[in-house]
Residue frames as a rotation matrix with the C-alpha (Angstrom) as fourth column:
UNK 1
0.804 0.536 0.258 47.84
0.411 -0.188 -0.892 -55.02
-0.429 0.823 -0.371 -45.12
UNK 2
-0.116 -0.974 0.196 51.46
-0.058 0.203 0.977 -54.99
-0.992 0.102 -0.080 -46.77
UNK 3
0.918 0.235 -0.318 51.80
-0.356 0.138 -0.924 -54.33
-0.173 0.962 0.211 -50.36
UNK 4
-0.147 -0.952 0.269 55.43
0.549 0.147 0.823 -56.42
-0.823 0.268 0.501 -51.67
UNK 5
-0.002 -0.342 -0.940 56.92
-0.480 -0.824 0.301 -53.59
-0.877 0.452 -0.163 -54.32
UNK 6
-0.714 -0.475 -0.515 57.80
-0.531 -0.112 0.840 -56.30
-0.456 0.873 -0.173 -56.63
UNK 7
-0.378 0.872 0.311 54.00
0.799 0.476 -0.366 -57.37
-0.468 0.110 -0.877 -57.13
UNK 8
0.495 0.836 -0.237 53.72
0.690 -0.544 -0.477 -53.76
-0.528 0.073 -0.846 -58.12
UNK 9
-0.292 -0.836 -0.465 56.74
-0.101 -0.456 0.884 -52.43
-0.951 0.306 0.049 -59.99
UNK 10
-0.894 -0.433 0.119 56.44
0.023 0.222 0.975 -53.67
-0.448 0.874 -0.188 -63.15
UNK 11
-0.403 0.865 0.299 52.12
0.476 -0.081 0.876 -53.82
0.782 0.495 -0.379 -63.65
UNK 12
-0.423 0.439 0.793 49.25
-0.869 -0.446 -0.217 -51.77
0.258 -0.780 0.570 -61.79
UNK 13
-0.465 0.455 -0.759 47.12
0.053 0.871 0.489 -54.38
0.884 0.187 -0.429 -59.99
UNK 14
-0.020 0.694 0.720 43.84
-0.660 -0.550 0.512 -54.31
0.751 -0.465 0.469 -58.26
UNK 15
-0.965 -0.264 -0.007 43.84
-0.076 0.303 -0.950 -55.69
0.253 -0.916 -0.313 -54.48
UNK 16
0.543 0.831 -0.122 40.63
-0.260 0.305 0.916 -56.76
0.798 -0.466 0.382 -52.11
UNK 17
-0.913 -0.028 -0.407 41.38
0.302 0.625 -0.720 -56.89
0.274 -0.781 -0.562 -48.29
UNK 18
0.358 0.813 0.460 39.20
-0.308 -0.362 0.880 -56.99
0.882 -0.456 0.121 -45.34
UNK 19
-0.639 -0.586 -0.498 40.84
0.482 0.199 -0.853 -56.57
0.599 -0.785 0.155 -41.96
UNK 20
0.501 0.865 -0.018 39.04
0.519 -0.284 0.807 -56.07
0.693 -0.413 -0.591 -38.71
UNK 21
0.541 0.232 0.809 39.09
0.250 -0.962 0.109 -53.12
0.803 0.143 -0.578 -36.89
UNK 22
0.998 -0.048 -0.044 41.37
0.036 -0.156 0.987 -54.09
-0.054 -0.987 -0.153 -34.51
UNK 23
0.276 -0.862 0.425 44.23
0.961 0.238 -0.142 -54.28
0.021 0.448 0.894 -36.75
UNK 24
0.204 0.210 0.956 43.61
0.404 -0.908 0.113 -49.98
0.892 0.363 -0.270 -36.76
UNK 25
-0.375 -0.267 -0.888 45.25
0.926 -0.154 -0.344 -48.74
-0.045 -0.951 0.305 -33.53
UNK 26
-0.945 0.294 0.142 43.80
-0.290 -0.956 0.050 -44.86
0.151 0.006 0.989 -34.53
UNK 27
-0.072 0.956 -0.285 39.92
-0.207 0.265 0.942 -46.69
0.976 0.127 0.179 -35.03
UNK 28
-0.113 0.154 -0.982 40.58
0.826 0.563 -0.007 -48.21
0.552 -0.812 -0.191 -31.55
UNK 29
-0.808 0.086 -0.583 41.40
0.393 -0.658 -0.642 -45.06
-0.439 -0.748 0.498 -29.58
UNK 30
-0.706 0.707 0.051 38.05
-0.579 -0.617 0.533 -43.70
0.408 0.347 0.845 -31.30
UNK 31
0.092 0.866 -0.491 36.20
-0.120 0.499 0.858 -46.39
0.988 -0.020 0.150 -30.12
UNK 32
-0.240 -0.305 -0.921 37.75
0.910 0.261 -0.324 -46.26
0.339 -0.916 0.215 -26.62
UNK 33
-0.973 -0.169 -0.157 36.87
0.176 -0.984 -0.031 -42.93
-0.149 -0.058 0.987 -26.78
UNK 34
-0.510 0.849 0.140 33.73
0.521 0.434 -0.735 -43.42
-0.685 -0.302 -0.663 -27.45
UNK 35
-0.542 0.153 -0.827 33.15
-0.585 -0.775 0.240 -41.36
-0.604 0.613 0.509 -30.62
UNK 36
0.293 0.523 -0.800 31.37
-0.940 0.309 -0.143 -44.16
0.173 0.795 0.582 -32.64
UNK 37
0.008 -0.369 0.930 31.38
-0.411 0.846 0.339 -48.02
-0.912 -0.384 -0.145 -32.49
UNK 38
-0.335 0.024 -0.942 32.29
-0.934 0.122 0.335 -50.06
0.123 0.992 -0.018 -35.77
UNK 39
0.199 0.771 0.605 29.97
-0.831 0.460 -0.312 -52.60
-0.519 -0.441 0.732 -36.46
UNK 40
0.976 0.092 0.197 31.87
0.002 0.903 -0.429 -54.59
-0.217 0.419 0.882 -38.80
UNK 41
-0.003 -0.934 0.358 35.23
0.868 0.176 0.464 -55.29
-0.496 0.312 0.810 -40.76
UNK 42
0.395 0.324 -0.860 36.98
-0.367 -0.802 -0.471 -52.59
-0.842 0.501 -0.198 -43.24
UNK 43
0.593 0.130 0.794 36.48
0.478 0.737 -0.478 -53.35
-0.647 0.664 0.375 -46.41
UNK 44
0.085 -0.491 -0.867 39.25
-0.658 -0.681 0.321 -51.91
-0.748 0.543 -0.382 -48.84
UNK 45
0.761 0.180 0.624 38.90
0.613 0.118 -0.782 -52.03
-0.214 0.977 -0.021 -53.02
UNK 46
0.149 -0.612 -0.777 42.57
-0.108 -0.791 0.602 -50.59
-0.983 -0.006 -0.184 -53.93
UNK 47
0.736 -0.536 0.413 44.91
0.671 0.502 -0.546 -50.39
0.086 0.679 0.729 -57.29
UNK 48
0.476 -0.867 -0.145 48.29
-0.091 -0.212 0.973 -50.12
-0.875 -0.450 -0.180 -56.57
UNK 49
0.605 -0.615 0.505 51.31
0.792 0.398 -0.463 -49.31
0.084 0.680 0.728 -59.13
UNK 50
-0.249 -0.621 -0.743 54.24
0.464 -0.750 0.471 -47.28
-0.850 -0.228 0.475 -59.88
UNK 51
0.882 0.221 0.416 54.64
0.408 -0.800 -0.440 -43.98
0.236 0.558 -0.796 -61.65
UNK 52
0.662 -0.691 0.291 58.12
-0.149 -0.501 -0.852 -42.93
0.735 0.521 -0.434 -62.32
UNK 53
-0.372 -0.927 0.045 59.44
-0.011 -0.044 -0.999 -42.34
0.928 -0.372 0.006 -59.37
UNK 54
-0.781 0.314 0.540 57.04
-0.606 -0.169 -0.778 -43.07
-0.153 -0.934 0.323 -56.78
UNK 55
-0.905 0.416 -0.085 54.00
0.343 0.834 0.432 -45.48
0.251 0.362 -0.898 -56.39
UNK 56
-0.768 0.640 -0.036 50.28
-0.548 -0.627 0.554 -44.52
0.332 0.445 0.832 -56.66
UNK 57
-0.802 0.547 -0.239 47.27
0.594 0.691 -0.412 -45.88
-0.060 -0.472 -0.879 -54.43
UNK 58
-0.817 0.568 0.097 43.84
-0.523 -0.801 0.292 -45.48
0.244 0.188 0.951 -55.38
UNK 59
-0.731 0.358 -0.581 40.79
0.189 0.924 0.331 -47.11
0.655 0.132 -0.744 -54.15
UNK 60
0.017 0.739 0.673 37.67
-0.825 -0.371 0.427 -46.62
0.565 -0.563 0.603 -51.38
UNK 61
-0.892 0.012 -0.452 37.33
0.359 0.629 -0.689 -48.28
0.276 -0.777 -0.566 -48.18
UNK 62
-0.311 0.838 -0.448 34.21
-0.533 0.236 0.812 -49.18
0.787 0.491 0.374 -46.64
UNK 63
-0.970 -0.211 -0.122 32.73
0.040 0.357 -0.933 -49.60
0.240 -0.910 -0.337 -43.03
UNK 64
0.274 0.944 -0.183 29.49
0.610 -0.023 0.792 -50.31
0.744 -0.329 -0.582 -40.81
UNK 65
-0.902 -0.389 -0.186 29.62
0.354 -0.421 -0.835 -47.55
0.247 -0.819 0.517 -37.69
UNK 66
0.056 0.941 -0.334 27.35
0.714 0.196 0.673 -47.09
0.698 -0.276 -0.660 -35.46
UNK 67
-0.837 -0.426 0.344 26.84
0.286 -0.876 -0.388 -43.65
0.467 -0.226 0.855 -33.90
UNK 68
-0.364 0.762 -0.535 24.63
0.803 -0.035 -0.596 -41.40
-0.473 -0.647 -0.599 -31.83
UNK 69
0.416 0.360 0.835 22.50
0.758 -0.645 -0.099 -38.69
0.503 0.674 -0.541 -33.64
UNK 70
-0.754 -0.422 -0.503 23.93
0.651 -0.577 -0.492 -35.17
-0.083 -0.699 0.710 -32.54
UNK 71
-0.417 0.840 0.347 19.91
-0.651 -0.543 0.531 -33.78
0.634 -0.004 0.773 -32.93
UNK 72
0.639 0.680 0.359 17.74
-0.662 0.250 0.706 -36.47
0.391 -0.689 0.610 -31.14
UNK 73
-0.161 -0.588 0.792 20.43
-0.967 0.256 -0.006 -38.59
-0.199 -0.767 -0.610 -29.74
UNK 74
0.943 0.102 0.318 19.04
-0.034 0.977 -0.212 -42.32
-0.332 0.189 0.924 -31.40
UNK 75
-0.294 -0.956 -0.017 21.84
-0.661 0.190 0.726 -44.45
-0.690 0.224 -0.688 -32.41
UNK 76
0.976 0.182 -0.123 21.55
-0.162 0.216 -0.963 -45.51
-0.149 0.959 0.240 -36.04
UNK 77
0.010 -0.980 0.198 23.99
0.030 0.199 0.980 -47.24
-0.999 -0.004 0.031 -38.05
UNK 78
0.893 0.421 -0.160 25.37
-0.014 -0.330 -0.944 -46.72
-0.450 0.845 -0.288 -41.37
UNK 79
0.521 -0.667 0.532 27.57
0.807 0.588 -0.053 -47.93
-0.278 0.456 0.845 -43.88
UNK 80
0.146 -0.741 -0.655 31.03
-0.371 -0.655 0.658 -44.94
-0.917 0.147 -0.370 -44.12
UNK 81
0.513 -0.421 0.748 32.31
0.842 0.415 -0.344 -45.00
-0.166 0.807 0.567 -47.57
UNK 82
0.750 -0.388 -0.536 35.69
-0.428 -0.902 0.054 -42.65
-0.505 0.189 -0.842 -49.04
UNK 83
0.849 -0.315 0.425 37.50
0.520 0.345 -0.782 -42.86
0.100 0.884 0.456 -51.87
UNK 84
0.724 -0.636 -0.268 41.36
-0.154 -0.527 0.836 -41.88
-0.673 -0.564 -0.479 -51.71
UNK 85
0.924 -0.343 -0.168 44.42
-0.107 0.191 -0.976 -41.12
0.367 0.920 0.139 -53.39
UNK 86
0.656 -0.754 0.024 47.95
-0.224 -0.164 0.961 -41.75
-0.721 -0.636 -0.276 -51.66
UNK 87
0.649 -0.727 -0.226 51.14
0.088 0.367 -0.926 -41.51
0.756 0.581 0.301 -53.27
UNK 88
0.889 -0.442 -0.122 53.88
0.391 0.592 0.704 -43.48
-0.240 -0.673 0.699 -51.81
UNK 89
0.823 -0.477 0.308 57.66
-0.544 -0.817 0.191 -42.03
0.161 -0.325 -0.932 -51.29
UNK 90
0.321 -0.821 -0.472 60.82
0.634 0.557 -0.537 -44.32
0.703 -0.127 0.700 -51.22
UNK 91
-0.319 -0.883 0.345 62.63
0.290 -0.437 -0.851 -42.75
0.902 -0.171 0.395 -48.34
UNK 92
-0.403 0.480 -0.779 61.73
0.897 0.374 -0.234 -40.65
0.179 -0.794 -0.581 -45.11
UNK 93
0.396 0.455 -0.797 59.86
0.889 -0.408 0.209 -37.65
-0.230 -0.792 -0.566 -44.34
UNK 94
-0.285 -0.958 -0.043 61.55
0.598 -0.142 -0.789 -34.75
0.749 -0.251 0.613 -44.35
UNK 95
0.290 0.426 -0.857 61.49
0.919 -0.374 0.125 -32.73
-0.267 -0.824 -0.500 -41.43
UNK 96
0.144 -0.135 0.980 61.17
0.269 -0.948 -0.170 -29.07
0.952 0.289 -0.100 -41.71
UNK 97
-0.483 -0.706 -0.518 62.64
0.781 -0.080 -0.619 -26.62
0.395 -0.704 0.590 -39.20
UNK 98
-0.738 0.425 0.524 60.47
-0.194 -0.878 0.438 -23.87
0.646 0.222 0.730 -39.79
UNK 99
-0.964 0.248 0.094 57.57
-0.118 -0.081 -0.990 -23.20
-0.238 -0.965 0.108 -37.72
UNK 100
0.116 0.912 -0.393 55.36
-0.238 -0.358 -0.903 -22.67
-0.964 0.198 0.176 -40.40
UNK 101
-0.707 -0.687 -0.169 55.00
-0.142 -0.096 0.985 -24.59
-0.693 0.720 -0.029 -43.78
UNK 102
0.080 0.439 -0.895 53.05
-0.988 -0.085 -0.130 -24.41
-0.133 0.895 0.427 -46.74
UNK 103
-0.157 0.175 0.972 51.69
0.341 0.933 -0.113 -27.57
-0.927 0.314 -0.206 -47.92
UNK 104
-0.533 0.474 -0.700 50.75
-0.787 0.026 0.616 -28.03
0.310 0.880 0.360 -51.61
UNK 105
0.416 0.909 0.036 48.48
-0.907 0.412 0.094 -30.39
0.070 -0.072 0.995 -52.60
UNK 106
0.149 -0.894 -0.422 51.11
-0.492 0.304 -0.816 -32.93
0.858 0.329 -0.394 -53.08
UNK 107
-0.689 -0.706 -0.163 52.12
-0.148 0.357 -0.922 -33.45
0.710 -0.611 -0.350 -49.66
UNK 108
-0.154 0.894 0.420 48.53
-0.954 -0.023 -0.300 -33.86
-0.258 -0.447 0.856 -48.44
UNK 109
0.995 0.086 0.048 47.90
-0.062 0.925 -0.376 -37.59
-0.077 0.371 0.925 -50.27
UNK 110
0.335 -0.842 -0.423 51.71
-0.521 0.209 -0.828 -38.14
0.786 0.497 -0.368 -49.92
UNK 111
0.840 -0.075 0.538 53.41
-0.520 0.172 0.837 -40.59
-0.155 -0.982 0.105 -47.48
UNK 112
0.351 -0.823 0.447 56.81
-0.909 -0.185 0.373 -42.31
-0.224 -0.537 -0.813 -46.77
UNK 113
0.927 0.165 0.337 58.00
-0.317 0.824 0.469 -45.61
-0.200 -0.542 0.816 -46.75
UNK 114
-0.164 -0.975 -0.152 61.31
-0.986 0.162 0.030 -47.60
-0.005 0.155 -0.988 -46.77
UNK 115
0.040 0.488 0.872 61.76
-0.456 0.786 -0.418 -51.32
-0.889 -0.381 0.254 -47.57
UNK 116
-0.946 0.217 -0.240 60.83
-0.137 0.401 0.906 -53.47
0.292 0.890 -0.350 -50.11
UNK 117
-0.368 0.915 0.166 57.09
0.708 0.160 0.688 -53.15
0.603 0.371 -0.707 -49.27
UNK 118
-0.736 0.253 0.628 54.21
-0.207 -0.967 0.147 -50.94
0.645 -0.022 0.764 -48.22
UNK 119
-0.640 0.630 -0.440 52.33
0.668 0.172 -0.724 -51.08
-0.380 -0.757 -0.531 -44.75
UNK 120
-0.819 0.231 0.526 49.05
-0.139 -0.968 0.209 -48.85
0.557 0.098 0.825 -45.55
UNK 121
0.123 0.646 -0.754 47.22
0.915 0.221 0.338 -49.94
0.385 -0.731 -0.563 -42.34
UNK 122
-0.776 -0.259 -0.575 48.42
0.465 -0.851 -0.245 -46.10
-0.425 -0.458 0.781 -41.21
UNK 123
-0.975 0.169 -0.145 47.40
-0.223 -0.778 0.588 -44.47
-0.014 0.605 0.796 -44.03
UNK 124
-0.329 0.922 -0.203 43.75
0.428 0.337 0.839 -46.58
0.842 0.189 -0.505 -44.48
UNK 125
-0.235 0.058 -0.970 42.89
0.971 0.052 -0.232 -45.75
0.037 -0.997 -0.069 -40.74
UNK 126
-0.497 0.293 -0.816 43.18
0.001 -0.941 -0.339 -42.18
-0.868 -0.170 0.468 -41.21
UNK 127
-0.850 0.520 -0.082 40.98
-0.371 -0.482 0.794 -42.42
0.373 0.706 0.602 -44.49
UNK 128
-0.168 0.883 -0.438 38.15
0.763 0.398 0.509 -44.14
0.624 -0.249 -0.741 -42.15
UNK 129
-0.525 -0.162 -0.836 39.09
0.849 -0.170 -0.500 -42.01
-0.061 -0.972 0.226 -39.48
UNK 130
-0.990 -0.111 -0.083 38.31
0.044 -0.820 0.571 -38.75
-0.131 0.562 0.817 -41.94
UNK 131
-0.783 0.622 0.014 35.19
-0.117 -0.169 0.979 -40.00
0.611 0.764 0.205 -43.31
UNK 132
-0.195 0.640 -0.743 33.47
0.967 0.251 -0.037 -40.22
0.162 -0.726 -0.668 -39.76
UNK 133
0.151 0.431 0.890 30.95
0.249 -0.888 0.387 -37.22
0.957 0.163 -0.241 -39.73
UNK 134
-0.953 -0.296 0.058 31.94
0.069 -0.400 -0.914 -34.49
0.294 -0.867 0.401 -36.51
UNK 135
-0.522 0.732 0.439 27.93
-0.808 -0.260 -0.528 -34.31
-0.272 -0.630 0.727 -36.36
UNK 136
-0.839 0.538 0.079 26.27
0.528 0.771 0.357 -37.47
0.131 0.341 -0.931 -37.07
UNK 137
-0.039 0.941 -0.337 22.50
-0.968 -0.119 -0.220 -36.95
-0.247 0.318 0.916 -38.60
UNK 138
-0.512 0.457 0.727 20.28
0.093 0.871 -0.482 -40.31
-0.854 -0.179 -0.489 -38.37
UNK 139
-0.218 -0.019 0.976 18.99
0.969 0.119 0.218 -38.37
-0.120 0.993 -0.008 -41.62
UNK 140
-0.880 -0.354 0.318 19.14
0.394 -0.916 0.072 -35.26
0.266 0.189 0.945 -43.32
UNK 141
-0.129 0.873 0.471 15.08
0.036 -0.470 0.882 -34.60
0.991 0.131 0.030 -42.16
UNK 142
-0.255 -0.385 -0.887 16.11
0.736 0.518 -0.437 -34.86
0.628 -0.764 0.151 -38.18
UNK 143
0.136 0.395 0.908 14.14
0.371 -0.871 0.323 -32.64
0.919 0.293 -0.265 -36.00
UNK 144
-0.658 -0.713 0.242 16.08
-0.180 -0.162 -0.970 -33.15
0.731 -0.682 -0.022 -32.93
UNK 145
-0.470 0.255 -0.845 14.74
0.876 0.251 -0.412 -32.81
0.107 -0.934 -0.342 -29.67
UNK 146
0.651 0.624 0.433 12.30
0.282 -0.727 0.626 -29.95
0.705 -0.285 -0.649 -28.16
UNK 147
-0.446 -0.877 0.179 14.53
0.203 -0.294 -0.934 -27.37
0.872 -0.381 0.309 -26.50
UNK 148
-0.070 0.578 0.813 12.11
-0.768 -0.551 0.326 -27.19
0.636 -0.602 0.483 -23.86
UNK 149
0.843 0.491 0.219 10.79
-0.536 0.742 0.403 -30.45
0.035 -0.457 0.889 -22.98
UNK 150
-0.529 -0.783 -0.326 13.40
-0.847 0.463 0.264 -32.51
-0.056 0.415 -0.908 -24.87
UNK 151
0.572 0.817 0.071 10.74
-0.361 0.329 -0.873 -34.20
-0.737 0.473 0.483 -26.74
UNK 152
-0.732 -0.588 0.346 11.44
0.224 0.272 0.936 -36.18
-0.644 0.762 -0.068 -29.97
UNK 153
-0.210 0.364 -0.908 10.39
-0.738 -0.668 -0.097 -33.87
-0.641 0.650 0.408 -32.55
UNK 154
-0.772 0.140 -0.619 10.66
-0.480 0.509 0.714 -36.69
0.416 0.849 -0.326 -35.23
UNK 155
-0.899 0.390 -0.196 8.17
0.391 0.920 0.039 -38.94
0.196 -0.042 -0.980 -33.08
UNK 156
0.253 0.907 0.335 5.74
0.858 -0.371 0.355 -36.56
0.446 0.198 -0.873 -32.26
UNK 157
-0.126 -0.399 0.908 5.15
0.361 -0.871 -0.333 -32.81
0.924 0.286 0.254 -31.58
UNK 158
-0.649 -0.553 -0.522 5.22
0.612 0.028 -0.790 -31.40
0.452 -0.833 0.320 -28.52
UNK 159
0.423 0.906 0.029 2.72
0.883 -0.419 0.210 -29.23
0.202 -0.063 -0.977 -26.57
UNK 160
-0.003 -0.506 -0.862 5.18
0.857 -0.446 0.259 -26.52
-0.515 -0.738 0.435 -26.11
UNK 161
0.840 0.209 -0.501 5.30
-0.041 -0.896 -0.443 -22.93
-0.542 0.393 -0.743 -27.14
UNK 162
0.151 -0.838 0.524 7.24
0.890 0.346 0.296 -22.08
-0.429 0.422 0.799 -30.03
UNK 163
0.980 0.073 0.184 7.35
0.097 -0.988 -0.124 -18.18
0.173 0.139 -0.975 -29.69
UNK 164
0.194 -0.979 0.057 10.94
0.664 0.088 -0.742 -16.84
0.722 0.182 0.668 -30.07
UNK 165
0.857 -0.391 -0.336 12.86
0.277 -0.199 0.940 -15.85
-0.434 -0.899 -0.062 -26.82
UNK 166
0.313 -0.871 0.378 15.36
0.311 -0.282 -0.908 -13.65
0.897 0.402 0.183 -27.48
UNK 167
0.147 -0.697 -0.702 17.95
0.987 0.151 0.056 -14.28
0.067 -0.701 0.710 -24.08
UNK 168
-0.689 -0.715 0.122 19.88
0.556 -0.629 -0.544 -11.05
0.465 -0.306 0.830 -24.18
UNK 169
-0.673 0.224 0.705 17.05
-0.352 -0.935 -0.040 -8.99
0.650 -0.275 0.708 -23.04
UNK 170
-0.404 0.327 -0.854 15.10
0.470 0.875 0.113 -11.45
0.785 -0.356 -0.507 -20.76
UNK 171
-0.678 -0.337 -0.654 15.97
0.730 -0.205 -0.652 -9.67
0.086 -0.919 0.384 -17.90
UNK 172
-0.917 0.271 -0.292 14.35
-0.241 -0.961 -0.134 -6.03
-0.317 -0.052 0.947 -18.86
UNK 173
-0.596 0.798 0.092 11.06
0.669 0.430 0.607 -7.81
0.444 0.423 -0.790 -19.91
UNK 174
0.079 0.988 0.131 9.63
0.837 -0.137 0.530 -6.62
0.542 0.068 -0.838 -17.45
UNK 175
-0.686 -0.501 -0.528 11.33
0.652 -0.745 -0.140 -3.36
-0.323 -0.440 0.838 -16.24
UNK 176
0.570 0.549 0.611 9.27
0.760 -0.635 -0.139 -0.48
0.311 0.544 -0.779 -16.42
UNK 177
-0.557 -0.789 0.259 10.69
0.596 -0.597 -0.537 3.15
0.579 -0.145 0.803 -15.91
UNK 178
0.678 0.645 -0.353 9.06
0.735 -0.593 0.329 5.46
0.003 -0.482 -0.876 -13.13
UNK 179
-0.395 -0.428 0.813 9.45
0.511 -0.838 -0.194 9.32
0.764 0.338 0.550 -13.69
């Protein structure tokens, strides 16, 4: 996924790939990892152009991923979508010596490149990579599991008690004091 500069120097113009997820070496180690399986191609909608001194990518990418719920554990699948700006950099990096720097916003949606074109298989990869939720929810009404039984709440209720148990004092429940 290779943008040539002089396709994009002179007008903005709007792109359509679809590359499959093995082209994404950051998607793979997630899926070797086992955080989430993609269930299809990603689908990127971009427009690419320059702006003075630097070139300008905007557009939303688009995936199927399949995932486990982190309440009742089903695996449900569902279409990722994230919309993104990146401006592009002639040149490299720079590296800072400091231990500690200060981003701006700027250098957050900024990246690198050298050449006469732009690779943004990196840069796409980490905007799928981003838009995979740290807790997947099968849906926002998810009543998980029964901390007792470990019942699915969503399929039916449980015969268990649902009197609050407050841990820290367990112990002294039943302590009595003799005088």
């Amino acid at each position: 996924m290779k943008v040539r500069l002089d396709h994009i120097r002179e007008v903005t113009r709007e792109l359509l790939f679809v590359e499959p997820i093995e082209s994404f070496p950051v998607l793979m180690a997630m899926v070797e990892a086992g955080e989430c399986v993609f269930a299809g191609s990603v689908r990127v909608q971009l427009t690419a152009g320059r702006e003075m001194d630097h070139y300008r990518v905007e557009g939303s990418v688009h995936v199927p991923v399949r995932q486990s719920c982190s309440r009742c554990l089903a695996s449900f699948e569902q279409e990722l979508s994230s919309r993104f700006t990146i401006i592009f950099r002639e040149g490299t990096a720079p590296v800072e010596d400091d231990d500690e720097v200060e981003l701006g916003e700027q250098d957050l949606v900024s990246a690198s490149f050298s050449g006469d074109e732009i690779d943004l298989l990196p840069e796409i990869g980490e905007q799928v990579a981003l838009a995979i939720p740290l807790k997947p929810l099968c849906s926002v009404g998810c009543k998980g599991l029964c901390p007792v039984c470990g019942a699915d709440m969503n399929a039916a209720p449980c015969g268990c008690s649902r009197e609050p148990v407050n841990l820290k004092f367990a112990a002294l429940k039943d302590f009595k004091v003799q005088r």
